[in-house]
FISE-86720 format. One record per residue (C-alpha): residue number from 1; residue in one letter; z, y, x. Coordinates in Angstrom, 2 decimals, decimal comma. Layout:
<pts>
[NUM; A; [Z; Y; X]];
...
</pts>
This chain:
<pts>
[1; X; [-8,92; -15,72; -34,33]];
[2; X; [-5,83; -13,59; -33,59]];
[3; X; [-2,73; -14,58; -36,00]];
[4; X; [0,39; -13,23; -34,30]];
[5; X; [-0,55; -9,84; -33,02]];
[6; X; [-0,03; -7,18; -33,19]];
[7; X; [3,70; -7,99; -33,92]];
[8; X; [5,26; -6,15; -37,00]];
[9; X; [8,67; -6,52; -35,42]];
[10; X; [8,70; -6,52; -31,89]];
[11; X; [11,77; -7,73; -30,36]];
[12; X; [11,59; -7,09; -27,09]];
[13; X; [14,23; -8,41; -24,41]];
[14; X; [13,55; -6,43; -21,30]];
[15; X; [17,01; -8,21; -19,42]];
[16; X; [16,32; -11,83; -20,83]];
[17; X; [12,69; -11,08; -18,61]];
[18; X; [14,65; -10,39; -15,89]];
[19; X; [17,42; -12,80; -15,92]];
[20; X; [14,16; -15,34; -16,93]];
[21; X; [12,56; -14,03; -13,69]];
[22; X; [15,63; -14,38; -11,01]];
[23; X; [16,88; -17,87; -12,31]];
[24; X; [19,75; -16,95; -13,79]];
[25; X; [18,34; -17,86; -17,49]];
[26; X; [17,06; -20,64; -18,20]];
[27; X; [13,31; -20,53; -19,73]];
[28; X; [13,54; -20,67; -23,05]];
[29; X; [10,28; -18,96; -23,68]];
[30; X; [7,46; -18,24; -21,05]];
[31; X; [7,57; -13,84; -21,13]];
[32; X; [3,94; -11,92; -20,70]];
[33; X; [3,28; -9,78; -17,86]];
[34; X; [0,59; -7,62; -16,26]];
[35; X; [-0,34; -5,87; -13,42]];
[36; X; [-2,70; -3,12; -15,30]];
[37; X; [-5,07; -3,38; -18,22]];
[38; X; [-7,78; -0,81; -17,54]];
[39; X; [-8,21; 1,93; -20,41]];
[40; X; [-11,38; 0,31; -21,13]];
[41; X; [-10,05; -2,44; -22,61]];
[42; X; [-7,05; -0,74; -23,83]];
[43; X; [-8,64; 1,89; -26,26]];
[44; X; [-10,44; -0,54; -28,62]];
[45; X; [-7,14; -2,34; -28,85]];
[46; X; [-5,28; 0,83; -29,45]];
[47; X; [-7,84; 1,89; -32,32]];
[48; X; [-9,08; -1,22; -33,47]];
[49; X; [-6,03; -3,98; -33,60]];
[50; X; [-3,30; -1,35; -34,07]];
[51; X; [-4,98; 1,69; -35,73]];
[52; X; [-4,25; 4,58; -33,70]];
[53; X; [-6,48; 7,42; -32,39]];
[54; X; [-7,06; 6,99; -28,82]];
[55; X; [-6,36; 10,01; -26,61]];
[56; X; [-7,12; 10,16; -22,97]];
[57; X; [-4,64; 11,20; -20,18]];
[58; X; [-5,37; 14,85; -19,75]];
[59; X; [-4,09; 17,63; -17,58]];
[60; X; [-1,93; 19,03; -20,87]];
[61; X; [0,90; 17,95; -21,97]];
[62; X; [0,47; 17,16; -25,40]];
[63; X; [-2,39; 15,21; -24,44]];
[64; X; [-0,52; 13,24; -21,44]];
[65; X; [2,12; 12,49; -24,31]];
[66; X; [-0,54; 11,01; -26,67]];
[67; X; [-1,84; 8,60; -23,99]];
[68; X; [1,63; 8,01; -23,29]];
[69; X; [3,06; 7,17; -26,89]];
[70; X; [-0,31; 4,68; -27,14]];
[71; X; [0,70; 3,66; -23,83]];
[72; X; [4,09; 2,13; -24,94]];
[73; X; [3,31; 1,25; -28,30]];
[74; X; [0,39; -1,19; -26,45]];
[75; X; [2,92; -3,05; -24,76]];
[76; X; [4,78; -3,23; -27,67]];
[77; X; [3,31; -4,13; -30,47]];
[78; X; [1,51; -6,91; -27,80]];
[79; X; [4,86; -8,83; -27,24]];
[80; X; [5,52; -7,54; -24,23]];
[81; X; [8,98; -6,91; -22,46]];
[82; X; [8,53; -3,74; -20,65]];
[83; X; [5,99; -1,55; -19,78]];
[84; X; [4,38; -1,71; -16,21]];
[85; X; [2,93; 2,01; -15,11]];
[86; X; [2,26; 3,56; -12,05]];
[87; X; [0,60; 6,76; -10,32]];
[88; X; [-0,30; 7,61; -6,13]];
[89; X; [0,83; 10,38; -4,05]];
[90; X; [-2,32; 12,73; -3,60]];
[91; X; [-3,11; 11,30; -0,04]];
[92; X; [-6,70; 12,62; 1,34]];
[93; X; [-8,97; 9,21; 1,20]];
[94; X; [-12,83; 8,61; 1,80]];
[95; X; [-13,79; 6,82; -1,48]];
[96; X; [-17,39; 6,01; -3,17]];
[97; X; [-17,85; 6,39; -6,71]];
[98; X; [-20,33; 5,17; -9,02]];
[99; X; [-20,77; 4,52; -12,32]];
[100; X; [-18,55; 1,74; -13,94]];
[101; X; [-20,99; -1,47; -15,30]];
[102; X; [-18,93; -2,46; -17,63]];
[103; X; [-20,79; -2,06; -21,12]];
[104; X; [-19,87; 1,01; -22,76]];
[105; X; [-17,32; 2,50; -20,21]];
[106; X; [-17,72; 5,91; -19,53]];
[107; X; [-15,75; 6,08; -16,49]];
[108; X; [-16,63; 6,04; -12,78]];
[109; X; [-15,00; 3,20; -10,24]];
[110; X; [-13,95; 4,54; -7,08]];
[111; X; [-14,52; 1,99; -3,74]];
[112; X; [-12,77; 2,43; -0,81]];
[113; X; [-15,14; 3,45; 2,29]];
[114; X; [-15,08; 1,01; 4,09]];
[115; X; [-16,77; 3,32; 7,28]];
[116; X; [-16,18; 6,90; 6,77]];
[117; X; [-12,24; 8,02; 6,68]];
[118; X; [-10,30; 11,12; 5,75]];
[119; X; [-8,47; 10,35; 9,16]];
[120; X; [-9,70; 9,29; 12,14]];
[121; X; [-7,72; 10,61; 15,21]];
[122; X; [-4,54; 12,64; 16,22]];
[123; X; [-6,20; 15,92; 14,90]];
[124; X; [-6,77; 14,99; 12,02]];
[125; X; [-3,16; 13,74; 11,33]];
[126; X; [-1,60; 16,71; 12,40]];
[127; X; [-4,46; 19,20; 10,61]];
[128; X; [-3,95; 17,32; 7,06]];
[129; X; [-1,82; 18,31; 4,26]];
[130; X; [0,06; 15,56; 3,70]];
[131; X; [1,46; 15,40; 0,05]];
[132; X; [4,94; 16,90; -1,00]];
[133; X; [7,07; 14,59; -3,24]];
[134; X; [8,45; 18,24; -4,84]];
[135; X; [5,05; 19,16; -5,64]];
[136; X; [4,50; 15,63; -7,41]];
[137; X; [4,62; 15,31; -10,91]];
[138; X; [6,66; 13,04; -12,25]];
[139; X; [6,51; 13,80; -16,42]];
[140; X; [4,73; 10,83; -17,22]];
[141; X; [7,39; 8,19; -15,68]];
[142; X; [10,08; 10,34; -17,14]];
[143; X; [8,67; 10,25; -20,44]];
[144; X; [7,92; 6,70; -20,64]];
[145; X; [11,86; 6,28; -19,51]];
[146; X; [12,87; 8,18; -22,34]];
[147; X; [10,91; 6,99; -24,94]];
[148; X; [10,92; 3,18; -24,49]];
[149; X; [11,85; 1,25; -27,74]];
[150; X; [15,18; -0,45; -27,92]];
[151; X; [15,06; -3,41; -25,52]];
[152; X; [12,05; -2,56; -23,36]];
[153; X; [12,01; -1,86; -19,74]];
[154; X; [10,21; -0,24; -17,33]];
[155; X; [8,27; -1,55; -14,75]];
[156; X; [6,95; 0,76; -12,00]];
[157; X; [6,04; 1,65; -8,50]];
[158; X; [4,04; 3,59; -6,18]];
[159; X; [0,37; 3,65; -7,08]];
[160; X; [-1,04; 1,60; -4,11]];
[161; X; [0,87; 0,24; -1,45]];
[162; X; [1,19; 1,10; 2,50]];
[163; X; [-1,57; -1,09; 3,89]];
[164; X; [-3,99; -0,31; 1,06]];
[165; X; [-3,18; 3,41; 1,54]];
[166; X; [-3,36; 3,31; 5,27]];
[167; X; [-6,73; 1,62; 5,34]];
[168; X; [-8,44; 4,16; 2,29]];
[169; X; [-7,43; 7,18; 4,67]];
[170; X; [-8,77; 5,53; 7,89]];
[171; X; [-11,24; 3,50; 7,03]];
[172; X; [-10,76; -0,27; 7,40]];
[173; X; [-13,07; -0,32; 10,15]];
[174; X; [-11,46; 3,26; 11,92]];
[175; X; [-8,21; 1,23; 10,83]];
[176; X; [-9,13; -1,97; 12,93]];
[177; X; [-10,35; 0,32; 15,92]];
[178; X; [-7,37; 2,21; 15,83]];
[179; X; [-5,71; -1,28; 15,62]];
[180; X; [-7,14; -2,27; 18,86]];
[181; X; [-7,64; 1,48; 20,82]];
[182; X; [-4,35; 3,55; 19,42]];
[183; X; [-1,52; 1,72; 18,16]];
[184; X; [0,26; 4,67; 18,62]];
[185; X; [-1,81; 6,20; 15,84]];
[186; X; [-1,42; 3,46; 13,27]];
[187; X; [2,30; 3,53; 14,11]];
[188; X; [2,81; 7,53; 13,07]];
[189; X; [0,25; 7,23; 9,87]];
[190; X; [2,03; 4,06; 8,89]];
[191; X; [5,70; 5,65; 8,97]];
[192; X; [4,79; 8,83; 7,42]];
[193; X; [3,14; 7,02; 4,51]];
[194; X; [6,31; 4,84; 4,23]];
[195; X; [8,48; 7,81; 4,93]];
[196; X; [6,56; 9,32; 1,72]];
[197; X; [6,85; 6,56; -0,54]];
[198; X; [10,76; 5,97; 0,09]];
[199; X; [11,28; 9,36; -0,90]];
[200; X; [8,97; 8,78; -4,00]];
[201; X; [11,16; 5,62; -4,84]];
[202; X; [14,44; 7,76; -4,65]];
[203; X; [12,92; 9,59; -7,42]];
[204; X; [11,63; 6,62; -9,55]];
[205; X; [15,07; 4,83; -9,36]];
[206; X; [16,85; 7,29; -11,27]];
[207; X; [15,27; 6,37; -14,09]];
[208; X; [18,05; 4,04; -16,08]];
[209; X; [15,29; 2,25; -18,27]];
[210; X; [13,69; 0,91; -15,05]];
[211; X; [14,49; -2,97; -14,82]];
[212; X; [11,85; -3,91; -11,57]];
[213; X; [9,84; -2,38; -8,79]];
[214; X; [6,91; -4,01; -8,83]];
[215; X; [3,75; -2,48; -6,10]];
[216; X; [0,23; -3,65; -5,57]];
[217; X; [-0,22; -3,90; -1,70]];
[218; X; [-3,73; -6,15; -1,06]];
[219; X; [-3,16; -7,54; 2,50]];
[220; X; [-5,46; -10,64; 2,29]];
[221; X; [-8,42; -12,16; 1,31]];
[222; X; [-9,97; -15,59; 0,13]];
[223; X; [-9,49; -17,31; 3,81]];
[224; X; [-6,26; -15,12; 5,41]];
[225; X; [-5,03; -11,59; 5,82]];
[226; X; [-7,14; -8,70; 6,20]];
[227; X; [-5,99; -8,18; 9,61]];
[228; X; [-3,51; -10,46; 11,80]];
[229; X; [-0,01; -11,59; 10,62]];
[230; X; [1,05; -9,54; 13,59]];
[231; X; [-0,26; -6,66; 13,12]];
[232; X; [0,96; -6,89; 9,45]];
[233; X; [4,62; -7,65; 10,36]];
[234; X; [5,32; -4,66; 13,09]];
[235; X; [3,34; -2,05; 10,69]];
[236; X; [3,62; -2,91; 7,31]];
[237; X; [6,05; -5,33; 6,31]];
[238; X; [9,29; -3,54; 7,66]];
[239; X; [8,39; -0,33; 5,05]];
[240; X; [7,84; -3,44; 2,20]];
[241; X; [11,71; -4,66; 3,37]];
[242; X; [12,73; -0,98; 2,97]];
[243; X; [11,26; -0,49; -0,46]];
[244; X; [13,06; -4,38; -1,47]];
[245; X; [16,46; -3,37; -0,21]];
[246; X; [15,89; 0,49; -2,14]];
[247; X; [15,52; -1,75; -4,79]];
[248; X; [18,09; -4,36; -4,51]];
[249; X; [20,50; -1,62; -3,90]];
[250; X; [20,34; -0,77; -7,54]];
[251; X; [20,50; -3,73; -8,74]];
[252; X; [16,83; -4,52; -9,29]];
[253; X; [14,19; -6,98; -8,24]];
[254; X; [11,16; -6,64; -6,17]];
[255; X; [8,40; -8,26; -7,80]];
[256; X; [5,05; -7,83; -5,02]];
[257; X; [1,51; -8,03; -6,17]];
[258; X; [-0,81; -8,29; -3,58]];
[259; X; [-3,98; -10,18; -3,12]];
[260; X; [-5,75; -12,67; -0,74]];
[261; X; [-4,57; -15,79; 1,11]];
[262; X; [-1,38; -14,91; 2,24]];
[263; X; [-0,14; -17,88; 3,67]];
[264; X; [0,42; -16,70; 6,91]];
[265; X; [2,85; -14,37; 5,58]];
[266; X; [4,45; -16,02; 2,71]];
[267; X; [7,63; -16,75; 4,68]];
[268; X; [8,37; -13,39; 5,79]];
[269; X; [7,95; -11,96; 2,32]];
[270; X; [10,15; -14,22; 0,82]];
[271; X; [12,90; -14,57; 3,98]];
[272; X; [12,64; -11,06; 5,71]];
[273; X; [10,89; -8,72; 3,05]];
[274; X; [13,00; -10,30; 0,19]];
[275; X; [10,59; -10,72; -2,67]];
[276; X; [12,09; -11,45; -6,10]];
[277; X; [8,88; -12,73; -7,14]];
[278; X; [4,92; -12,80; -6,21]];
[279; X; [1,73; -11,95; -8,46]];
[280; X; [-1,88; -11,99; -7,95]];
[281; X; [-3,91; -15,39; -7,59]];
[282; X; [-7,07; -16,68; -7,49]];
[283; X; [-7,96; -20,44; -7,91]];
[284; X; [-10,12; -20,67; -5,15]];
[285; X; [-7,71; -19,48; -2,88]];
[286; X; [-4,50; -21,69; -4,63]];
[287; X; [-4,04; -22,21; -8,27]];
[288; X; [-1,24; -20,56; -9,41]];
[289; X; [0,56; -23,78; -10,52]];
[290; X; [-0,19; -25,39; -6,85]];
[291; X; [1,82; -21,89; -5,53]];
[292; X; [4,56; -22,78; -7,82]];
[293; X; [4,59; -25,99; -6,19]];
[294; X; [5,13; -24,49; -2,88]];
[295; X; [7,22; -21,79; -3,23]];
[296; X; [8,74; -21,67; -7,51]];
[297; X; [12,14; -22,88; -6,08]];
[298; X; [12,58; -19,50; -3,73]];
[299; X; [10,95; -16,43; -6,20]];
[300; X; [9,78; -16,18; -9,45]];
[301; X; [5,86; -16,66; -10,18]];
[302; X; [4,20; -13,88; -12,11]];
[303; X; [0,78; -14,27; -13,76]];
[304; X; [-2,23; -16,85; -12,38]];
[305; X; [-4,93; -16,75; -15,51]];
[306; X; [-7,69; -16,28; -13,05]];
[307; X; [-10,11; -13,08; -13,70]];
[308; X; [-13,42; -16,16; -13,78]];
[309; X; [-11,59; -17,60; -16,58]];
[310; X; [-10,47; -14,26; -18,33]];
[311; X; [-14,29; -12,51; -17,38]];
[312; X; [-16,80; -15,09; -17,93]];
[313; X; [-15,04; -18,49; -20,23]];
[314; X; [-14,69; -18,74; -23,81]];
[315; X; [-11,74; -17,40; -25,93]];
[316; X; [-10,97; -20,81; -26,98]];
[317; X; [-11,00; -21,88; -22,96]];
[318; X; [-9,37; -19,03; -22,17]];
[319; X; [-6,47; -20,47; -25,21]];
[320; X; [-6,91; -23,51; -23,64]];
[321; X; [-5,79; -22,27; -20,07]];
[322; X; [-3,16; -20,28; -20,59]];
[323; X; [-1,34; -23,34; -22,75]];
[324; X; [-1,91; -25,12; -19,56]];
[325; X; [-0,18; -22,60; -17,65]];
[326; X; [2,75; -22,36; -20,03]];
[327; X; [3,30; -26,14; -20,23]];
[328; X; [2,97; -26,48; -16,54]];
[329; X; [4,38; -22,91; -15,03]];
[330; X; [6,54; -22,29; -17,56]];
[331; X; [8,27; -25,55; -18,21]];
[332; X; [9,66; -25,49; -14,21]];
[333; X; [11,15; -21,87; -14,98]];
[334; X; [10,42; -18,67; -13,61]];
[335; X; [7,46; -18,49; -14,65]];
[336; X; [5,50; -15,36; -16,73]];
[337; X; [2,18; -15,61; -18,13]];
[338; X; [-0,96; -13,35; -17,45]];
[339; X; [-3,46; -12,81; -15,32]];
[340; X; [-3,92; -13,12; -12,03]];
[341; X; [-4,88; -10,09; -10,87]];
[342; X; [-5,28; -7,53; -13,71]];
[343; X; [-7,22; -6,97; -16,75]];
[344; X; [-10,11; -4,98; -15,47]];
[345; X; [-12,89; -2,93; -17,56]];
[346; X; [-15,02; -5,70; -16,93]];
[347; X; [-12,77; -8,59; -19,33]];
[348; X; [-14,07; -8,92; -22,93]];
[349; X; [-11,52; -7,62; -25,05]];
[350; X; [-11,47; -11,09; -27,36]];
[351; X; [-10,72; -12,71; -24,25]];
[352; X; [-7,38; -10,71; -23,08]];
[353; X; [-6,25; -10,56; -26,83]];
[354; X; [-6,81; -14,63; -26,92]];
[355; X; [-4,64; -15,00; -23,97]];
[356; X; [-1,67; -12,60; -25,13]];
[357; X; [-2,01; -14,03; -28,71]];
[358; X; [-1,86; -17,91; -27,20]];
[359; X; [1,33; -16,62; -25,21]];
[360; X; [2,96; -15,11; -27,80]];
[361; X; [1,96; -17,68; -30,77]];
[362; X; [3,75; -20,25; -28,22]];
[363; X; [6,68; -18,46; -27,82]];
[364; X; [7,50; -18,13; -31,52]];
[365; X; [9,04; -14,62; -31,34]];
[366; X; [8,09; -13,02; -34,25]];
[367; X; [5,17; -15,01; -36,27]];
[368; X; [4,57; -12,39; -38,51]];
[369; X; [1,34; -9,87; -37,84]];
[370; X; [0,63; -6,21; -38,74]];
[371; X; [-1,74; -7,26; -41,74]];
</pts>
């Protein structure tokens, strides 16, 4: 049964996150955080649990200002800090779409092909339009800056990171040729992706509401990285170091989701790259509070309810797992609670609204609910 949310007076503290997040704070309540909650399960929320009308993102204005005001007042009225958004350069990628199976979605999911690429030789890089950062569109970040309510931050990035990007245009298995056959090819699409996205940053942090970059970049998978640690560190990770010290230079973390086993990595992320703090886990890979373990003393440790527990358990399991997480996670410090990936279309609604409801009931912020 839900009992605290929505809240009736929000009181969000988007600095106290932060200053929870970096250590300098100590943890006097365990903050919610997420990566994305897909529309799916957003828009029963929206019109159900706070009574709105539900208006997709269009290609008009008034209707890209609904979303947006439903957007915010999600994130809100859910106990959250901040809101977390993000959109992707136009770049020209092979994808497969089908139908979503999620019961009663009406969208499409798009899968990266995995064998046919947008870009597969020298040609083809120089006969491309690559995107223009003053043809992008930038409204909807702007208007979530503007319209936050008092003490919420935003939370943005890049939609999709350099790796993920690099591999959607080329394939992953053009990628790995290329990997093996033209370095020099992986080198130039590399740098003008990250040449692209520093320039998109530049953009994004002059937005004075903004309080963390925080990208997706999946690198890994269960048993290691997607392709080696090398190959990773001379490509990838030196446009990742860029975007942390763009980010540091204003005075803001770098939070870094990205799944997979990144162990072999871990140290350069956190030494070289600078993370502030890491999301995205799976418990067959490490627990979240076995991460913590390992590496809670260096960055801060963001999410961890894994997506078996938040797709497939109970809502009272799923209550039952995210106190463990907050007893355990959240009593060493540094520690926000949410999933560990992202609330896809695929998560019953009960279930994401038992975990933020568990989180928030805990944290004693405002007991008092809408009705």
């Amino acid at each position: 049964m839900i009992t605290h949310i929505p809240l009736a007076h929000p009181k969000p503290d988007a600095a106290e996150f932060i200053d929870i997040m970096m250590g300098r704070k100590p943890q006097a309540r365990t903050p919610l955080v997420e990566y994305i909650v897909d529309d799916v399960v957003m828009k029963p929320i929206v019109e159900g649990v706070l009574g709105r009308r539900w208006v997709p993102y269009g290609s008009d204005r008034e209707s890209q200002k609904a979303y947006l005001d439903n957007f915010i007042e999600f994130w809100y009225r859910l106990g959250y800090d901040f809101v977390r958004f993000e959109q992707s350069l136009p770049f020209p990628e092979s994808k497969l779409i089908i139908p979503d199976a999620a019961p009663g979605s009406p969208k499409s999911r798009e899968w990266a092909n995995e064998h046919q690429s947008a870009l597969s030789g020298w040609d083809d890089f120089e006969r491309i339009r690559w995107p223009r950062i003053e043809e992008f569109d930038f409204f909807a970040y702007e208007y979530l800056n503007d319209h936050l309510p008092e003490g919420m931050g935003l939370i943005s990035s890049h939609g999709g990171g350099i790796f993920e990007h690099i591999t959607w245009m080329m394939s992953l298995e053009g990628f790995c040729s290329a990997l093996v056959n033209d370095t020099a090819l992986v080198k130039a699409v590399a740098d003008k992706l990250g040449e692209l996205m520093v320039r998109f940053y530049h953009h994004l942090l002059d937005l004075d509401r903004l309080i963390a970059v925080f990208p997706g970049d999946d690198m890994g998978y269960n048993v290691g990285t997607l392709v080696s640690p090398v190959a990773l560190r001379t490509y990838f990770l030196p446009w990742h170091k860029k975007f942390s010290s763009l980010a540091h230079d204003n005075g803001l973390p770098y939070f870094l989701h990205s799944c997979g086993n990144l162990e072999k990595i871990m140290n350069d992320l956190i030494d070289d790259v600078k993370i502030d703090g890491k999301h995205s886990y799976e418990n067959n890979i490490i627990p979240v509070q076995d991460f913590q373990l390992r590496y809670g003393s260096r960055i801060a440790v963001l999410g961890g309810l894994d997506l078996n527990i938040l797709g497939a358990s109970s809502p009272e399991d799923v209550r039952a797992k995210t106190r463990a997480l907050i007893e355990t996670c959240g009593g060493r410090g540094r520690y926000a609670i949410g999933s560990g990936n992202s609330i896809p279309s695929y998560v019953p609604v009960d279930n994401y609204l038992s975990m933020v409801d568990e989180a928030v009931g805990i944290s004693s912020r405002d007991p008092l609910s809408a009705g």
